[in-house]
N, C-alpha and C positions, 0 to 999 in steps of 0.2 A: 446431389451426390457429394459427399464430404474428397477430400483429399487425403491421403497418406501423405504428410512432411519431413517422415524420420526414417523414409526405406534407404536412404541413400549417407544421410548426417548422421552421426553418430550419436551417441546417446551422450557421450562424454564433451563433445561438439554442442548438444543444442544447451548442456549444464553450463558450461562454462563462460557461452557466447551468451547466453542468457541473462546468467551474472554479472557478467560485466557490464551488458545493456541496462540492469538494472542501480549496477554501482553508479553510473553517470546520472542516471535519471533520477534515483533518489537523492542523491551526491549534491546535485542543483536543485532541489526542490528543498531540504532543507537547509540551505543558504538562506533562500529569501527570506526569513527573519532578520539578517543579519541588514538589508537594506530598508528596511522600514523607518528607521530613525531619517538617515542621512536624503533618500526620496523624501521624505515627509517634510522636511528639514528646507531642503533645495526648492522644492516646486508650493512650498507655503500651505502644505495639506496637515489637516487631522491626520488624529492615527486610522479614523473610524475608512477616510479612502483606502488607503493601505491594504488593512485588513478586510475590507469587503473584496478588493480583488485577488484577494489569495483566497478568499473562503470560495470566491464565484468559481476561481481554478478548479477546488475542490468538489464545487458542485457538477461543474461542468465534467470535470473528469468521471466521479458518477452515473451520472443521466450517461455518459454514451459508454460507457464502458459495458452495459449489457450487448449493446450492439458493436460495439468494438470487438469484444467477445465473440461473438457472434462468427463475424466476417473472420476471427484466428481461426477459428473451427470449420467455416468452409472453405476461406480461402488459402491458407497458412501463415502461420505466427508472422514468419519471415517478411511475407509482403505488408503484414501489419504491422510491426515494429520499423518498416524503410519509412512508411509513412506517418508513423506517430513520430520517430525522430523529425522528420522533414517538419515537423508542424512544430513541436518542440523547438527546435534554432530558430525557423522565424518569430515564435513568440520571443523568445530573447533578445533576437537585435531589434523587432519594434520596443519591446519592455525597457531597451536602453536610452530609445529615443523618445520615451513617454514625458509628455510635461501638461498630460490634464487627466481629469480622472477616467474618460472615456477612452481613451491610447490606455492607461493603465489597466483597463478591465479590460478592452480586447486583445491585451497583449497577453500578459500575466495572468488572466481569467480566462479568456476563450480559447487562445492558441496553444498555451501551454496545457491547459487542464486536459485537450484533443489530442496533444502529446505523449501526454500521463499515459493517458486513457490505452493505448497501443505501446508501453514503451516499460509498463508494470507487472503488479502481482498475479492479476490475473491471466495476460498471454503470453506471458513466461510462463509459470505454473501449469498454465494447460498446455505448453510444449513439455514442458518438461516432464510432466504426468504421462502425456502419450509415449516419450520415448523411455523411460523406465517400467519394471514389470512392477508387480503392486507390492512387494513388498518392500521397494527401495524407494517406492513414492514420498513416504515421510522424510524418511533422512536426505533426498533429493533436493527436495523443497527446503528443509532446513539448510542447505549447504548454501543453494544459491542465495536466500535470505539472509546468511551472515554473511559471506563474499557480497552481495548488493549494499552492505550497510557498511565497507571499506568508503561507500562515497561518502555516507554523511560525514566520517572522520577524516576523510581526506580533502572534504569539498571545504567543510565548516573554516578552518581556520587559512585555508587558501584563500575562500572568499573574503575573510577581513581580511589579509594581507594587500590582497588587489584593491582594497574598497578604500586603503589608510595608503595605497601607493597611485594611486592612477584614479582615482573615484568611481562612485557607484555605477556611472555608465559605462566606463573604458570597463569594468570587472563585469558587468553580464555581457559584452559583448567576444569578449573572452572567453565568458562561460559558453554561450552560444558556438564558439572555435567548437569547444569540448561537446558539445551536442553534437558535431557533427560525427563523432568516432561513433556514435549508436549504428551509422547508416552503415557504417564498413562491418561491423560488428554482426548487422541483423542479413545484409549480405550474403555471409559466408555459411548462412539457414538455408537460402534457396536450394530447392532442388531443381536439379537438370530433367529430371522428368517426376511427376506425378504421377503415382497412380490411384485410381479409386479403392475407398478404405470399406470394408466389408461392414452393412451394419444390420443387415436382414438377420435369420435364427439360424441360417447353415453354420456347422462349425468352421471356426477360421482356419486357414490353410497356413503354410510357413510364411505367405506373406505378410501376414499381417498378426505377427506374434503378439504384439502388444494389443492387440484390439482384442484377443482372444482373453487374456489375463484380463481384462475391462470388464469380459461375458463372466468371467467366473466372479469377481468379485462382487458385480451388482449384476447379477440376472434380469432385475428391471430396466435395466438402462439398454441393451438391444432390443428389449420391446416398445421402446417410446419413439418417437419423433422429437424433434426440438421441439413443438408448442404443446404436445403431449409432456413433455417434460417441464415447460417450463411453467404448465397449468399446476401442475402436480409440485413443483417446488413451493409455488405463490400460495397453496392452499397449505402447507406443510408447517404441523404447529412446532415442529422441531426449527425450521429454516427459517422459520419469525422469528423463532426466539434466539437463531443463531444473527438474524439480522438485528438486532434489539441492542445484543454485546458488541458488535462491529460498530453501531451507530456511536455506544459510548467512546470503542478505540477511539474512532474516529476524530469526537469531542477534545479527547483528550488531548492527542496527540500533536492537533497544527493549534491547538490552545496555547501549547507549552513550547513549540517549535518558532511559531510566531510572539510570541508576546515576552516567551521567558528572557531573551535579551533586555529589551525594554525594562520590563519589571525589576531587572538587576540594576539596571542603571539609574533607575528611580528611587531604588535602595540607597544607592551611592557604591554601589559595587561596579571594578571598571569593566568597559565593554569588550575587554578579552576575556574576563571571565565568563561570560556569555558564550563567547563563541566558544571557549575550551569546553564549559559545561556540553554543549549540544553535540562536539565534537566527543566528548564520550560518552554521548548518549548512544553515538555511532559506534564510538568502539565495545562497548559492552553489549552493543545491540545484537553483535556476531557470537557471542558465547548466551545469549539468551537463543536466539536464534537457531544454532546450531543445537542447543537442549531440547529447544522445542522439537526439532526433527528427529531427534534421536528419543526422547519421551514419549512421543508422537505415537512413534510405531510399540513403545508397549505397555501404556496406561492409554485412559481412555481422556483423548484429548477433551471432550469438553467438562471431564474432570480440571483439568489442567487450565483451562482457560477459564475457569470460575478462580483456582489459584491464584493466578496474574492478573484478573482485573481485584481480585481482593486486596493484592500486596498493592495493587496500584494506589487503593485510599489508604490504607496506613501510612505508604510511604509520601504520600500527600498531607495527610494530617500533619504525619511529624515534620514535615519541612513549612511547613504554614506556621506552626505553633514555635520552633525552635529558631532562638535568636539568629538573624541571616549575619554570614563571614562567607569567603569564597571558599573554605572548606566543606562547612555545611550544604554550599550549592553544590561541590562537586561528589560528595557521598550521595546527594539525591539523584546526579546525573548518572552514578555508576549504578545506582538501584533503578531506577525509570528505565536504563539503558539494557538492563536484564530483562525487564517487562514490556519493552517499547513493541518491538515490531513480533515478538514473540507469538504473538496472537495470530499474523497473516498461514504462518504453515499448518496450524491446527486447525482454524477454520477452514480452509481451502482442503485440508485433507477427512474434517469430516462432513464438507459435500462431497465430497471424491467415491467417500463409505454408502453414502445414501444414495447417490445418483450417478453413480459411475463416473466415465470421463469420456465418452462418446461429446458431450454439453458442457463439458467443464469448462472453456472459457465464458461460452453463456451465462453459466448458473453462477459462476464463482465471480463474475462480473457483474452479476445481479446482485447478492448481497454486499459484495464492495461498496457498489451505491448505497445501501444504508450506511456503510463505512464514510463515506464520502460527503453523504448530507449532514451527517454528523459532525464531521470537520467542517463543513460551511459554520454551523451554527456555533460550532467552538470560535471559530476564528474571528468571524463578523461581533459575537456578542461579545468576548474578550474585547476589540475595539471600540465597543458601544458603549456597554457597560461602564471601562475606562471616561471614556469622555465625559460620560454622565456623573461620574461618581471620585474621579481620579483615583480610583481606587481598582486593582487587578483583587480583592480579597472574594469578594460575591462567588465570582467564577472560579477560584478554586473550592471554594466550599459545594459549589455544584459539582465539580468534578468530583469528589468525593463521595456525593448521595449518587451520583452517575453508576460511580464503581458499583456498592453492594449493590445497584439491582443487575448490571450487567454478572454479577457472582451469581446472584438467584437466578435468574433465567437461563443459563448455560448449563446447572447441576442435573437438571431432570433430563435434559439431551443422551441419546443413544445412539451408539454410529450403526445404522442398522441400515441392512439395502430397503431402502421404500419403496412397498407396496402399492400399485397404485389404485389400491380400492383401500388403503388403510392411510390416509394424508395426516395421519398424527402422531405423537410424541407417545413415545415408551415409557413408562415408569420406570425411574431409575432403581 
């Protein structure tokens, strides 16, 4: 028996507490580039330690985020975001107290990625979807996706300031202070009572208004179960190939989040400019963001996300080939920061089109992980690679061949409610 989390919170309550849970949790996650150098530096490590345990975070966050998922949808957001926070702060203060590569993978990799995993896109997204009617699910998602991406821009250049005033350990254990406002935040979700959310064929009653706009939009999703569903996803040649694009975000994103400081500073470019660049990767992230959700609802998103992973290799090309100055870095960071997280509301809202949102933290938590394994392999092989090569060049030019296929494989996508005797792709 699922639960109802939103008869009592308001819709305006789960958008906003949502966001701001999301502002802190991304806000700290794309910091951790900004300590790779000086960890690496202090405890006598390669880069390749470093970057394995932010890629393992990544992993980690993935592999449970279907079942993190999972447990928002029957048990609610609320009590899954108290405890992805909780897991989140202790990775921090062990991460601050890290001085071997084992303390850095169980801190930074396991604790926080279990953090992620409850404290992100997906059970926000899927609170947030149940408490809006479907036609404000896009621009919903888009809201709170540029409101979340206030952290990268607020966190970025905070995190150097604590890292160049107090060192690398005093600033994550600070940041960890700041993990703790998630738990007051996800709090203020509880309901004072549950009740059971209707998901049989009777039509829905005043109670459960939003569950009824769910039946009209995907008439398949009241006829499924979770593992009925989740069979029906894993076989769906649209939601591979929606997993396929997510994999490359993925690649791209902690590639560039993790490594691009570095990479600047290897230039001879100083390591403010790093952190500025990422910091408006964040702030342009919210007017990509906020398009996305607003475009969302009236072109056909996986039109649009063939768009953005397309600009994503030009705008790569040109900043590989065009002589680096910290101006050049930062035209790339305003274009990337257009295309960065733009991607998360349009995929999340065309599973929403296919399989309702009865499973949407499940389902939407399930192609995350191809989001996510994807970021491992950006992250780890950027470190690898480096070491082997001294050179970050190889891995942008992957990211590049990465984009056109993530273009091709989004174009032929359909947001259509799936059938569950038809598990494939529509002709565009």
């Amino acid at each position: 028996m699922q639960l109802n989390t939103h008869k009592a919170v308001s819709p305006l309550t789960v958008l906003w507490c949502g966001a701001f849970i999301m502002t802190i949790s991304l806000g700290i996650r794309h910091s951790f580039g900004l300590f790779l150098q000086p960890m690496s530096l202090s405890n006598e490590w390669g880069r390749e330690v470093f970057a394995f345990s932010i890629a393992m975070q990544n992993l980690v966050w993935g592999v449970a985020q279907p079942f993190v998922g999972r447990m928002a949808d029957r048990l609610g957001s609320a009590i899954t975001m108290i405890l992805g926070g909780a897991l989140y702060t202790l990775g921090l203060f062990l991460m601050a107290m890290a001085e071997s590569p084992g303390m850095l993978t169980l801190s930074a990799g396991v604790l926080i990625g279990l953090g992620l995993s409850g404290t992100t896109f997906p059970v926000v997204f899927g609170a947030v979807s149940r408490a809006m009617p479907p036609e404000k699910r896009s621009m919903a998602m888009g809201i709170s996706m540029a409101l979340g991406s206030l952290g990268q821009f607020a966190f970025l250049p905070g995190g150097l300031f604590l890292i160049n005033q107090v060192g690398w350990s005093s600033a994550l254990t600070i940041l960890a202070c700041f993990a703790v406002i998630i738990l007051v935040l996800a709090w203020q979700l509880i309901e004072p009572k549950a009740t059971p959310l209707k998901t049989d064929d009777a039509p829905c009653s005043a109670e459960c208004p939003n569950t009824a706009a769910s039946h009209q939009e995907a008439p398949a999703d009241k006829e499924l179960g979770m593992w009925a569903s989740l069979g029906q996803a894993i076989r769906h040649r649209a939601f591979l190939m929606l997993s396929v694009g997510y994999f490359v975000c993925g690649f791209q994103i902690l590639f560039i989040s993790v490594h691009l400081p570095s990479y600047l500073q290897d230039s001879g470019i100083p390591a403010s400019a790093g952190s500025t660049a990422l910091a408006l990767i964040g702030l342009f992230n919210i007017l990509g963001s906020y398009l996305a959700g607003l475009w969302g609802g009236k072109f056909r998103k996986p039109m649009l996300l063939t768009g953005i992973y397309g600009l994503r290799g030009v705008l790569i090309v040109a900043f590989i080939l065009t002589p680096l100055s910290t101006w050049s870095v930062y035209l790339f960071a305003a274009g990337m920061g257009v295309l960065w997280l733009s991607t998360v509301p349009l995929t999340t809202g065309t599973v929403s089109a296919m399989f309702g949102v009865k499973n949407l933290s499940m389902l939407g938590g399930l192609v995350f992980m191809f989001h996510q394994i994807g970021a491992f392999v950006g992250g780890w092989l950027g470190g690898l690679l480096f070491d082997a090569t001294g050179s970050y060049t190889m891995v942008w030019w992957i990211c590049v061949a990465l984009s056109a296929i993530a273009a091709a494989v989004n174009w032929p996508i359909q947001e259509q409610s799936a059938s569950p005797n038809e598990p494939t792709v529509q002709a565009a």
